[in-house]
PAGU-426127 format. One line per 4 residues: their letters; for each residue x, y, z of C-alpha. Coordinates in steps of 0.5 Angstrom, whole numbers. Example, Ala and Ser with C-alpha at 12.3 -4.5 7.8 and 13.67 -1.06 7.14 Angstrom:
<atoms>
AS	25:-9:16 | 27:-2:14 $
</atoms>
This chain:
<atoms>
XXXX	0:0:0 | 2:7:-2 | 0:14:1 | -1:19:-5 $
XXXX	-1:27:-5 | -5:30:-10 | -3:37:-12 | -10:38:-16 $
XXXX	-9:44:-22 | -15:45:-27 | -10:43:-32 | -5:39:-29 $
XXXX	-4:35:-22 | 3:33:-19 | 3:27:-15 | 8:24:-9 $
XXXX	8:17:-8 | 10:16:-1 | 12:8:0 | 12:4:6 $
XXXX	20:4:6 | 19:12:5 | 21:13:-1 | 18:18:-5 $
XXXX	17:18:-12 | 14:25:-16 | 11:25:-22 | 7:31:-27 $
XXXX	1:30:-30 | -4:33:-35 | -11:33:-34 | -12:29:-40 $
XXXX	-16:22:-41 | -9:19:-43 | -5:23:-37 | -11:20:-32 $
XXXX	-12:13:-35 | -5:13:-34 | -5:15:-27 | -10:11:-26 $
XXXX	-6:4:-28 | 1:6:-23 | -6:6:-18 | -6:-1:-13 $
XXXX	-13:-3:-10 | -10:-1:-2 | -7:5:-5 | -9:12:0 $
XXXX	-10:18:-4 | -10:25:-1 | -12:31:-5 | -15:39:-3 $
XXXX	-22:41:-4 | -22:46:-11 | -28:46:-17 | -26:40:-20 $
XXXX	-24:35:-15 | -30:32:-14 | -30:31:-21 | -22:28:-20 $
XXXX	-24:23:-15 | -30:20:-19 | -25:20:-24 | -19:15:-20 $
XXXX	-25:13:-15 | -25:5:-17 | -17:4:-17 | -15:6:-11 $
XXXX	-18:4:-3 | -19:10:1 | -19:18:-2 | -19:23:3 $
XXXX	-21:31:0 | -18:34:5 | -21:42:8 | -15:46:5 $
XXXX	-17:52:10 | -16:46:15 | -10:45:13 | -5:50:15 $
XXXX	1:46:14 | 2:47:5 | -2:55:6 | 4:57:10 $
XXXX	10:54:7 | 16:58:6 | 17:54:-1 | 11:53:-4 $
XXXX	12:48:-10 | 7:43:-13 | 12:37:-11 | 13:40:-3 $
XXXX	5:40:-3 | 4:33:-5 | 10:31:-1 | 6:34:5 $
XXXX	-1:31:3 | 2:24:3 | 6:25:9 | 0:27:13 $
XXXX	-5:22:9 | 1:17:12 | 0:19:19 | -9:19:18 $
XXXX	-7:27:21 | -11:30:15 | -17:35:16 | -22:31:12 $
XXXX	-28:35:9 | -34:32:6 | -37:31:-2 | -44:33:-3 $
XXXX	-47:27:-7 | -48:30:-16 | -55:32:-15 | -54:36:-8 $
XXXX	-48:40:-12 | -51:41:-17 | -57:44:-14 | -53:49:-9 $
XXXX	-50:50:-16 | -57:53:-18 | -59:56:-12 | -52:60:-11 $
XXXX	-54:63:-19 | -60:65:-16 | -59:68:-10 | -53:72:-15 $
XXXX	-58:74:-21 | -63:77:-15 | -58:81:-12 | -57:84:-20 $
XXXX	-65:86:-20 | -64:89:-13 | -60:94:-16 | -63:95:-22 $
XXXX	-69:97:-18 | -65:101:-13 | -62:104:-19 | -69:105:-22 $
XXXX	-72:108:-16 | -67:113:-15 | -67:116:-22 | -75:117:-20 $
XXXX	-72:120:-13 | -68:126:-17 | -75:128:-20 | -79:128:-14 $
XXXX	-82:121:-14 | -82:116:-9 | -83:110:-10 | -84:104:-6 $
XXXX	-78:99:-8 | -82:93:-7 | -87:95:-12 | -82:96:-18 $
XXXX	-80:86:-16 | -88:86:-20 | -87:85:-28 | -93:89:-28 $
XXXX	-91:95:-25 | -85:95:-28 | -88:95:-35 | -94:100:-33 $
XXXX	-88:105:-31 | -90:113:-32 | -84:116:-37 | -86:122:-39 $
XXXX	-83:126:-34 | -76:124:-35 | -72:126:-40 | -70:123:-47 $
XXXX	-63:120:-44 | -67:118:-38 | -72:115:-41 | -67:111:-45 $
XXXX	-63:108:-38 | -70:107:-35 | -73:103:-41 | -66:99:-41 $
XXXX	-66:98:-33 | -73:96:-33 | -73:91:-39 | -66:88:-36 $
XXXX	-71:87:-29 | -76:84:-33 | -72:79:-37 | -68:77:-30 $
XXXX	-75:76:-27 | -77:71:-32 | -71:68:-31 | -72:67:-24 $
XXXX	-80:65:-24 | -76:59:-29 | -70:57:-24 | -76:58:-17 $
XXXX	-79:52:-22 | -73:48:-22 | -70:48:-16 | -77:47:-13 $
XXXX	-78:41:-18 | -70:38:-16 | -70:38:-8 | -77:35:-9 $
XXXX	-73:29:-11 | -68:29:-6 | -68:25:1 | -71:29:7 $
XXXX	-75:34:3 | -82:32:5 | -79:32:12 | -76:39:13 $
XXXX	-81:43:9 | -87:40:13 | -84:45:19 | -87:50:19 $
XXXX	-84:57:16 | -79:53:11 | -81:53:4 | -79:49:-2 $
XXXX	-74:54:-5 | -72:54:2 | -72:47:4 | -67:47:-3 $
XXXX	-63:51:-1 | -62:47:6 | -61:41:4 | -57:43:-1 $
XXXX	-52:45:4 | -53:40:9 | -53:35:5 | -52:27:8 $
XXXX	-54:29:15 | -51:22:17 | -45:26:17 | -46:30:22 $
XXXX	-45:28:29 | -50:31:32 | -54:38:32 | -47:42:35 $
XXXX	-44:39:29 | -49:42:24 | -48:49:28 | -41:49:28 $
XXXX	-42:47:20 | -46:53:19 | -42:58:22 | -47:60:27 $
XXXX	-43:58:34 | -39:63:37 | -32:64:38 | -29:61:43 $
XXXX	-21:62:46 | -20:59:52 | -14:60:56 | -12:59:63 $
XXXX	-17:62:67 | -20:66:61 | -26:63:57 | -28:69:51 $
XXXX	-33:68:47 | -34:72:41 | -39:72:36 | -41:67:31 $
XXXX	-36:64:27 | -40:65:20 | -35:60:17 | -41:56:14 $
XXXX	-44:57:7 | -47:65:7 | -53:64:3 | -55:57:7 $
XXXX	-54:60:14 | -58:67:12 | -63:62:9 | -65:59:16 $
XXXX	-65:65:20 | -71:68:15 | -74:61:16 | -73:63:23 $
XXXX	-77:69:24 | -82:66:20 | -82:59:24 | -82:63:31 $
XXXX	-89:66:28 | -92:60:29 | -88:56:35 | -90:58:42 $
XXXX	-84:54:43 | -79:58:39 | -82:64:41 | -82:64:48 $
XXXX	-74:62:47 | -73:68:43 | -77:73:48 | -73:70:53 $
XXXX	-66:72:51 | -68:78:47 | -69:80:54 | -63:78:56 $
XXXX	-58:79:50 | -62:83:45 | -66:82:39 | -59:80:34 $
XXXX	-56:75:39 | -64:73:41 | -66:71:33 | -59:67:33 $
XXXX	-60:63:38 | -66:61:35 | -64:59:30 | -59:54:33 $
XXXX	-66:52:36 | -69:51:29 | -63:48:27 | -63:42:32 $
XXXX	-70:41:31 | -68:40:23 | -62:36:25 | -67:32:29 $
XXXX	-73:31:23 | -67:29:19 | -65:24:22 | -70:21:25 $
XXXX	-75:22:20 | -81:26:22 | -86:29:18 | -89:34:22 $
XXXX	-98:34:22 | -98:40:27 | -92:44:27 | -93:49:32 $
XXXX	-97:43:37 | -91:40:35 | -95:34:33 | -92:28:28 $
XXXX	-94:24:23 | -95:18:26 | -91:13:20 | -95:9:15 $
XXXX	-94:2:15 | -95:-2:8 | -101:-6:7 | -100:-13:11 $
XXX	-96:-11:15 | -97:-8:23 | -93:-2:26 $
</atoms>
């Protein structure tokens, strides 16, 4: 058995073998068919194979997955060892990831399954393409506020106000920039209606989501998106780990007598964790249970701290629905649906 370092590029990979008697060999590849077949047969079946997550390697262990018995994707941001090197080469970075592969001293990472990628891939472009219509309206609302005009902003997001939008106040090159902002609005409006469409249609297909959207305040599109991130929730240990993944726990520095805690570490997905606080200050609306925990430490800690501690509490609540698979029949009673059990068979 050998343990390999990979040095993946996005059009070559250099690899370290690093053999039980501690030779080392290097080689240089290119990312071609010809170039991964032939990597692919110097490759035994107990061979460990070690390589940072980067665009392609998902792609890049699919490719290698059957000629080799483990593959670790290792959390680049985790592992410090090649990010601060004084000599920084392709064959020094390999070299580390087969060394510490070797010593089973890696920071793995997790790799989302082809179907949960490929819908936080479309619910990222989404969220992207909304920020661009938010500021073409921002910047529709602010040619009408140098006329005088106040218009609410929230009125310039329906397709129909915005074709019915007055023109005959403004001047000939201003009807030119408002016509150009409105028909770019419209056309990113379409394009969302089609996205919204398929991202509901795609994460109905996916493990969990009767589960997570029958809790009230998640809704499909939002259900996409958190299941997305989460991805398999077997991963995950327990609902602090999912917390910790999300980037909704505080920062902690311990040290001697002193125990700091900061603010949240916010190292999880952004879209993902503003998801689930939307979710939540929807959610708290309907639970008497969720509202009460928020209205306890808003008291103590303000609304900010108040609304991200609930939605450490909702989030727990996920983990657990996920896990255990329950469907909510009354969310704010919290009553679950009691399972069905196939014809000729007792419960």
């Amino acid at each position: 058995m050998a343990f390999i370092g990979v040095d993946l590029h996005s059009n070559s990979f250099t690899i370290c073998r690093l053999e039980a008697d501690g030779s080392e060999a290097f080689e240089t590849f290119q990312l071609s068919d010809a170039d991964i077949d032939r990597f692919c047969q110097s490759l035994d079946a107990d061979d460990q194979v070690a390589v940072e997550a980067t665009g392609n390697t998902a792609w890049f262990c699919d490719e290698i997955r059957a000629c080799v018995g483990r593959i670790v994707v290792v959390n680049a941001r985790k592992f410090q060892v090649i990010r601060r090197s004084v000599k920084k080469t392709d064959k020094n970075d390999a070299r580390a990831l087969a060394f510490f592969l070797s010593k089973d001293m890696l920071p793995e990472t997790r790799l989302r399954s082809a179907a949960e990628a490929e819908l936080g891939s479309l619910v990222q472009t989404r969220d992207m393409l909304v920020k661009q219509r938010t500021m073409l309206i921002n910047k529709i609302h602010a040619v009408h506020l140098r006329h005088g005009v106040k218009l609410k902003k929230e009125s310039l997001t329906s397709r129909k106000r915005l074709r019915a939008m007055d023109l005959v106040r403004f001047t000939p090159l201003e009807r030119v920039e408002l016509e150009a902002l409105r028909d770019q609005a419209l056309s990113l409006s379409e394009t969302l209606a089609r996205l919204d469409r398929e991202i509901e249609k795609a994460a109905s297909a996916l493990k969990g989501f009767e589960e997570i959207s029958s809790i009230k305040g998640i809704g499909a599109r939002s259900a996409a998106i958190l299941l997305a991130g989460i991805g398999n929730v077997d991963d995950f240990e327990s609902a602090d780990k999912l917390a910790a993944y999300f980037g909704i726990v505080p920062r902690v520095s311990q040290s001697n007598d002193t125990d700091t805690r900061g603010r949240i570490t916010k190292r999880g997905d952004k879209l993902v964790r503003t998801t689930l606080v939307q979710c939540t200050l929807i959610a708290k609306r309907y639970s008497g249970y969720l509202n009460a925990f928020y209205q306890r430490i808003k008291a103590r800690r303000g609304a900010g701290k108040a609304i991200i501690a609930t939605a450490r509490k909702l989030l727990s609540i996920i983990y657990d629905t996920l896990k255990n698979g329950w469907i909510f029949e009354d969310f704010p009673q919290f009553k679950i649906k009691e399972k069905q059990c196939p014809a000729g068979q007792s419960s």
